[in-house]
C-alpha positions as CSV (number, residue, x, y, z in Angstrom):
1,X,124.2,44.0,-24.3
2,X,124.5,40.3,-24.5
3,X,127.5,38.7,-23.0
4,X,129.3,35.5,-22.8
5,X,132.7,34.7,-20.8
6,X,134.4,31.4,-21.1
7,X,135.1,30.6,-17.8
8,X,138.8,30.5,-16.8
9,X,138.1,28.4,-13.7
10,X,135.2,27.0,-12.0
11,X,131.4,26.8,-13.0
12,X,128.6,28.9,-12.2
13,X,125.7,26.8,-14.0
14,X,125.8,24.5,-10.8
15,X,122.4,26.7,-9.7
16,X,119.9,23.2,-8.9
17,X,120.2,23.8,-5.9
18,X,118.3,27.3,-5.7
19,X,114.9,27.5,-7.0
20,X,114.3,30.2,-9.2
21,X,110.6,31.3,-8.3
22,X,110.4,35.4,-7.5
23,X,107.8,35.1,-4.9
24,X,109.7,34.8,-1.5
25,X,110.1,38.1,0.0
26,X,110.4,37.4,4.0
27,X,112.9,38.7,5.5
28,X,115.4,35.3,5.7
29,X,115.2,35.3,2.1
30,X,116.4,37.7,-0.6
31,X,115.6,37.3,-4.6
32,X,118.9,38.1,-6.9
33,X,118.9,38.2,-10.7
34,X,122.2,38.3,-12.1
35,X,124.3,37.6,-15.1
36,X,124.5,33.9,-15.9
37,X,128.2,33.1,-15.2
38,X,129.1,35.7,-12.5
39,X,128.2,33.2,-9.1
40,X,128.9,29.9,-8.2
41,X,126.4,28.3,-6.4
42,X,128.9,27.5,-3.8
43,X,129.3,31.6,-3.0
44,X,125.7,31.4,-2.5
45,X,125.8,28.4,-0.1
46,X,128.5,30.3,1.7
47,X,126.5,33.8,1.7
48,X,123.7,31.6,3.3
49,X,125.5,29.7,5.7
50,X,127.0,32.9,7.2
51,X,123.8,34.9,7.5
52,X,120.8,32.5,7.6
53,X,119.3,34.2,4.3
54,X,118.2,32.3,2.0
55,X,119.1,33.3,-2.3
56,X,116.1,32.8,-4.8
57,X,118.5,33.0,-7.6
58,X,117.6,33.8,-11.0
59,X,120.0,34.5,-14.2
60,X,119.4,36.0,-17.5
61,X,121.9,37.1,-20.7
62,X,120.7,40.9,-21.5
63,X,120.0,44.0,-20.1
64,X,116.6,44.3,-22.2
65,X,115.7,41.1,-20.4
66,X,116.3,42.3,-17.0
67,X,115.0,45.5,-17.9
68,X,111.0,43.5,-18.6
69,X,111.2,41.5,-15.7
70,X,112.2,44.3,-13.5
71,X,109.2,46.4,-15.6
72,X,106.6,43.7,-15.3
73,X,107.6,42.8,-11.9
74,X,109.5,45.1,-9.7
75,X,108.7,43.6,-6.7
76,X,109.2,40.3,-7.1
77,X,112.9,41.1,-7.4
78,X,115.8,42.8,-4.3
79,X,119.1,42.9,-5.9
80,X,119.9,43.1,-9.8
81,X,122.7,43.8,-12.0
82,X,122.2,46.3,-14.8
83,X,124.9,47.0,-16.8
84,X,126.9,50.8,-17.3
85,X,123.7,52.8,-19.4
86,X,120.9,50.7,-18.0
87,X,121.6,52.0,-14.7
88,X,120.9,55.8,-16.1
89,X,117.6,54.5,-17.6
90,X,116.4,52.2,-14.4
91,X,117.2,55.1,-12.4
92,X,114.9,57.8,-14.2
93,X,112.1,55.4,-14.5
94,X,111.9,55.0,-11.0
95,X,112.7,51.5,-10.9
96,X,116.0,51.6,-8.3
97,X,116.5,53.1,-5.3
98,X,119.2,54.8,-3.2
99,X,122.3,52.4,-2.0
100,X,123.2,52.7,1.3
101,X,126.7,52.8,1.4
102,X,127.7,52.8,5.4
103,X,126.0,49.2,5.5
104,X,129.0,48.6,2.6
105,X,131.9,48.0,5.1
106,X,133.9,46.3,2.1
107,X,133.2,49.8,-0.2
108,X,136.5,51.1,0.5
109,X,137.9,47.9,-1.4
110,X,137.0,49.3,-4.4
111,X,139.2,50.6,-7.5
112,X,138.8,54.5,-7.9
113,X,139.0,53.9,-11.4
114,X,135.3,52.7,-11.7
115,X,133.7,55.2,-8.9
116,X,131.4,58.3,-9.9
117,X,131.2,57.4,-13.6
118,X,128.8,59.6,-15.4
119,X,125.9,57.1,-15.3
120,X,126.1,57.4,-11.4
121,X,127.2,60.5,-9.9
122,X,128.9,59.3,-7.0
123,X,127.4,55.6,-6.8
124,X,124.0,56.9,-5.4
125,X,122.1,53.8,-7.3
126,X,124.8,51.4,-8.1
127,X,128.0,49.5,-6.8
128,X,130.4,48.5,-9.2
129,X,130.6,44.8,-9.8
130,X,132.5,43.3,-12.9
131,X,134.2,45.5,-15.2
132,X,135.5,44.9,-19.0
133,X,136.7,46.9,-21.7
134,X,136.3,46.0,-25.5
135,X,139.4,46.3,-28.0
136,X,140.7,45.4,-31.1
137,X,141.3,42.0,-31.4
138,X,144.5,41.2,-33.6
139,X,145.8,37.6,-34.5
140,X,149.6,37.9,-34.6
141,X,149.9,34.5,-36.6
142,X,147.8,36.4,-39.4
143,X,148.5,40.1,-39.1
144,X,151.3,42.2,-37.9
145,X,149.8,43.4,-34.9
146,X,151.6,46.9,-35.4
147,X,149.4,47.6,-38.3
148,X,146.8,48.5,-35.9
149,X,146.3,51.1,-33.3
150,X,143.5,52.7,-33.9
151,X,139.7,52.0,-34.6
152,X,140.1,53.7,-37.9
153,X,142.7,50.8,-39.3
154,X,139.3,48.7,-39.5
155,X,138.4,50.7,-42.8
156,X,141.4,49.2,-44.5
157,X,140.2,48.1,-48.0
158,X,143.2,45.2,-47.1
159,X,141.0,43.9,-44.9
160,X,137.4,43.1,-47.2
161,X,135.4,40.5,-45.8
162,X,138.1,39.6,-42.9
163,X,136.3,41.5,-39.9
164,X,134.3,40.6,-36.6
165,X,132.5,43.0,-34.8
166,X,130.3,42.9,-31.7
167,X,126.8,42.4,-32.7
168,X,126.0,45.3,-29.8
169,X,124.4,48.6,-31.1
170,X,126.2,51.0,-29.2
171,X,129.8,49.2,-29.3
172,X,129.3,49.5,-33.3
173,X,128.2,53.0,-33.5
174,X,130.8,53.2,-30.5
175,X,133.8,52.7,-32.9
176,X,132.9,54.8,-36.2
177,X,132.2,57.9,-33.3
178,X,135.3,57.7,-32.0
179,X,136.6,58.0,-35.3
180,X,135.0,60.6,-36.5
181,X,136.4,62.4,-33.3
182,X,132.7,62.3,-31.5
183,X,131.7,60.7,-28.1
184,X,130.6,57.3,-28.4
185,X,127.9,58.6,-26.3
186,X,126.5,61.3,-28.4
187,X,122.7,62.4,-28.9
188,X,124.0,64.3,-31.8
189,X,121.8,63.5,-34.7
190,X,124.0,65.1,-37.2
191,X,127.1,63.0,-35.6
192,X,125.2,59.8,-35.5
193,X,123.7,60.6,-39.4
194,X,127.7,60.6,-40.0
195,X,128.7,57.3,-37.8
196,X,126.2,55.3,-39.8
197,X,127.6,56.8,-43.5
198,X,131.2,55.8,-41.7
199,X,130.1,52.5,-41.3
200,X,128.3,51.9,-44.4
201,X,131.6,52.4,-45.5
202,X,133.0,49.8,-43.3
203,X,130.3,46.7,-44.0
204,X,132.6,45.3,-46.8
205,X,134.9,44.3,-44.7
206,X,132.6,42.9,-42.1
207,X,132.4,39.1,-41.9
208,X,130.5,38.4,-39.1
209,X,128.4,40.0,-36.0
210,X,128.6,38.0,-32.9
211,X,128.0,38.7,-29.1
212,X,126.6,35.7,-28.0
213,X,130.3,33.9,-28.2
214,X,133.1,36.4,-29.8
215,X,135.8,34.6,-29.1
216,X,134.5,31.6,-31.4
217,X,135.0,33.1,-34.7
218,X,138.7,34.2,-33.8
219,X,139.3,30.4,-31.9
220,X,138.0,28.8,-35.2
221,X,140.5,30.9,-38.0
222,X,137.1,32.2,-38.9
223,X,138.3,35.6,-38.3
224,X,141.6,36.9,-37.4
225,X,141.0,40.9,-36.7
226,X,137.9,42.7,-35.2
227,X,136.5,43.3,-32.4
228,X,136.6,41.9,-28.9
229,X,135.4,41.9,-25.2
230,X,139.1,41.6,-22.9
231,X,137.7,39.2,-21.0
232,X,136.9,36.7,-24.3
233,X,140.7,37.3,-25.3
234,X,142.0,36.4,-22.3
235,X,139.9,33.4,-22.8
236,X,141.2,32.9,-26.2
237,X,144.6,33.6,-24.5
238,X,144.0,30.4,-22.6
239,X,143.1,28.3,-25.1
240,X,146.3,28.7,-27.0
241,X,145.3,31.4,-29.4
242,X,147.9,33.8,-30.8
243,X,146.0,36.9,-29.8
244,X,146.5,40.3,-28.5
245,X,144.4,42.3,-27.6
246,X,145.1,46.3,-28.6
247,X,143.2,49.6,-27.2
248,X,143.1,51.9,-29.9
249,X,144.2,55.1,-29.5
250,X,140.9,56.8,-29.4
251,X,140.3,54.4,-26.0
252,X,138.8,51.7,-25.8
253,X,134.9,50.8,-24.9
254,X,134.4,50.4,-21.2
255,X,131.5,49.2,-19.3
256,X,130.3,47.9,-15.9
257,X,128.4,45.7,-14.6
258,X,126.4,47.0,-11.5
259,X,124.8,45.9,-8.1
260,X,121.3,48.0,-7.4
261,X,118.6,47.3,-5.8
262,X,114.9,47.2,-6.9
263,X,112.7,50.1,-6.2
264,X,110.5,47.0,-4.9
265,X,112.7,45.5,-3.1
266,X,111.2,43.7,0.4
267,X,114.5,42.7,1.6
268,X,116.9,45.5,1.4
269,X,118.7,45.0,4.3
270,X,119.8,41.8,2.6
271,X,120.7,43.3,-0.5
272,X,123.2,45.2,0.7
273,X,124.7,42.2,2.8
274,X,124.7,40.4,-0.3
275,X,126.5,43.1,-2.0
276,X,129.0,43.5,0.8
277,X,129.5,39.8,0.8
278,X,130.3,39.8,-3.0
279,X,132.5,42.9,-2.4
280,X,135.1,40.9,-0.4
281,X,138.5,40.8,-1.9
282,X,138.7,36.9,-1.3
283,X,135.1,36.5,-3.0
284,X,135.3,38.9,-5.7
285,X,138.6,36.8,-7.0
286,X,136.3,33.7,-7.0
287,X,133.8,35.7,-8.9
288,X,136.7,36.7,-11.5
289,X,137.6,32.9,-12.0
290,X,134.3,31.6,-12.4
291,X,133.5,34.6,-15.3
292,X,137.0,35.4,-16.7
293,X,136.6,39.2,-15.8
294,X,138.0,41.2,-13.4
295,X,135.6,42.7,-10.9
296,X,135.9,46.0,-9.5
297,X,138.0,45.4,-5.9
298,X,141.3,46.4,-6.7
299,X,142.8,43.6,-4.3
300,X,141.3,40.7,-5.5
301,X,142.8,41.7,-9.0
302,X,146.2,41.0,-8.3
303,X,146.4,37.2,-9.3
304,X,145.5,38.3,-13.0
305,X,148.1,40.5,-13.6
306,X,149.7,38.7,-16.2
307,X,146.9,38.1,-18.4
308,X,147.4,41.2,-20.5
309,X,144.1,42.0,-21.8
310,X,142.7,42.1,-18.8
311,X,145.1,44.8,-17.3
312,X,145.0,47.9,-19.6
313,X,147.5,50.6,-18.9
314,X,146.6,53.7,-17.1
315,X,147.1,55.3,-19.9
316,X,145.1,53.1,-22.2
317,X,142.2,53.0,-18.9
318,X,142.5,56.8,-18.8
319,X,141.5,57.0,-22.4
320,X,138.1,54.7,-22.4
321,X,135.0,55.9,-22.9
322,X,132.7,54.5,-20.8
323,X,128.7,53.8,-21.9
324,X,126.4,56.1,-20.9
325,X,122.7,56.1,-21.8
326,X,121.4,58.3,-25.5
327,X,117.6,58.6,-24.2
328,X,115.4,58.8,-27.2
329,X,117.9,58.5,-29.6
330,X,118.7,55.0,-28.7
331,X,115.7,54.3,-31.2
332,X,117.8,56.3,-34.2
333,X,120.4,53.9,-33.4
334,X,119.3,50.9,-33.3
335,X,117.3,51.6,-36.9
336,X,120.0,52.2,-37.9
337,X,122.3,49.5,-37.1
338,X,119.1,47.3,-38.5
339,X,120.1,48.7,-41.8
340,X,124.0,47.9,-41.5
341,X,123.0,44.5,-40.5
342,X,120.7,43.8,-43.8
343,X,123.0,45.6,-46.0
344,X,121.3,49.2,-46.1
């Protein structure tokens, strides 16, 4: 999916310093692609000046781009972060390979809630690294926030030509599968025949797809309900915006972003010094500032308590769903959401 945080705190487009060529591999240097906002190029100094290895530092905005780079050139890369499904899919095609996790001294820092989730049995391929759960987005200056608690109050006639959604395949489908009752995961081609009649239903009422900056549309009065990454409502939350964030009663939509390591990689050893590094309650709070999400070590979290969407319930993180790759059907889906999106 595509993302975009508003950072809370920091920067982590001050990157001259690094090159961004994928052709070092000795063994003082290690090549990490990664989300655009996640590191500051100060952590990356710091990395460096502790172990002598040099970062050849490289960013990108969606998993289908990291996904053809790591395709075309698997080698030139060590460490990568592929979000919740895409690990699934790198994994079968060969394209990651086992994490070590006794050279992960810092894995006991992480929270249990994000371990062994179904697109990695037992972390065998992946380390979890920033987590975020998407919601329904409700601005209290406009609507009584109490009118909505489940996915379903989207399909209120009330609301024609008033919603946002995320312009993300699966979070789309995600919503009208839930429901229906049906795993937002399903392969179910009768099920996902029904979630696109569901949302054919729902288009009316749709004003505007956007993933590249969600929060805009709400920030701007453009929109008022839909929606929303927790991470760009705590955002929104910041910049004064009247917003609360709700997870519906059928759960919300949660995913992860993951360390793993190439299949090619020539510096693993690094790799998982890098992840250990980045795993460090002190860092992984830097990390949170610079990106506006919460990562997955449960100490560093602490500081963030109070910004709400951010810190779902138990009971509301009990109930997410959390992305998990469709296989062949992904195709099926994304015609699909084609059709919603031209008005089919």
């Amino acid at each position: 999916m595509k993302k975009w945080a508003t950072f809370l705190a920091g920067s982590a487009c001050a990157l001259s310093l690094l090159t961004q060529s994928v052709q070092a591999n000795e063994n003082d240097e290690l090549v990490f692609m990664n989300w655009g906002p996640y590191i500051s190029s100060d952590l990356l100094k710091q990395f460096t000046d502790e172990t002598g290895i040099k970062v050849i530092y490289s960013t990108y905005e969606s998993n289908e781009t990291l996904y053809a780079k790591l395709k075309t050139h698997n080698k030139g890369y060590d460490l990568v972060v592929p979000s919740t499904y895409f690990v699934s899919k790198m994994r079968d095609e060969g394209m990651l390979q086992k994490i070590d996790k006794s050279k992960l001294s810092n894995f006991t820092k992480l929270d249990a809630n994000y371990l062994n989730k179904p697109y990695d049995p037992n972390n065998e391929y992946s380390i979890p690294h920033v987590v975020a759960i998407t919601g329904l987005a409700v601005n209290t200056d406009m609507y009584d926030v109490s009118q909505f608690n489940s996915w379903g109050d989207l399909w209120n006639s009330d609301l024609e030509g008033q919603l946002m959604l995320m312009d993300d395949t699966r979070e789309v489908f995600h919503i009208a599968l839930r429901k229906l009752g049906y795993s937002g995961n399903t392969t179910d081609e009768k099920q996902i025949d029904e979630a696109y009649a569901e949302l054919q239903k729902l288009m009316p009422n749709v004003l505007v797809f956007n993933s590249d900056n969600p929060a805009a549309p709400y920030l701007s009065g453009e929109v008022g309900v839909g929606m929303l990454w927790n991470g760009s409502a705590a955002a929104a939350q910041a910049e004064g915006l009247p917003l609360e964030l709700v997870f519906p009663k059928e759960g919300g939509i949660g995913w992860v972003d993951n360390f793993a390591i190439s299949s090619g990689a020539t510096n693993v050893d690094a790799a998982h010094k890098m992840i250990d590094f980045l795993l460090r309650p002190e860092i992984a709070e830097q990390i949170s500032k610079n990106a506006g999400y919460l990562t997955a070590v449960k100490e560093s979290n602490e500081k963030f308590k109070d910004v709400s969407p951010l810190f779902p319930s138990q009971e509301d993180l009990d109930r997410v769903e959390w992305q998990a790759a469709v296989g062949d059907k992904t195709v099926k889906y994304e015609e699909y959401f084609m059709k919603l999106k031209a008005g089919q």
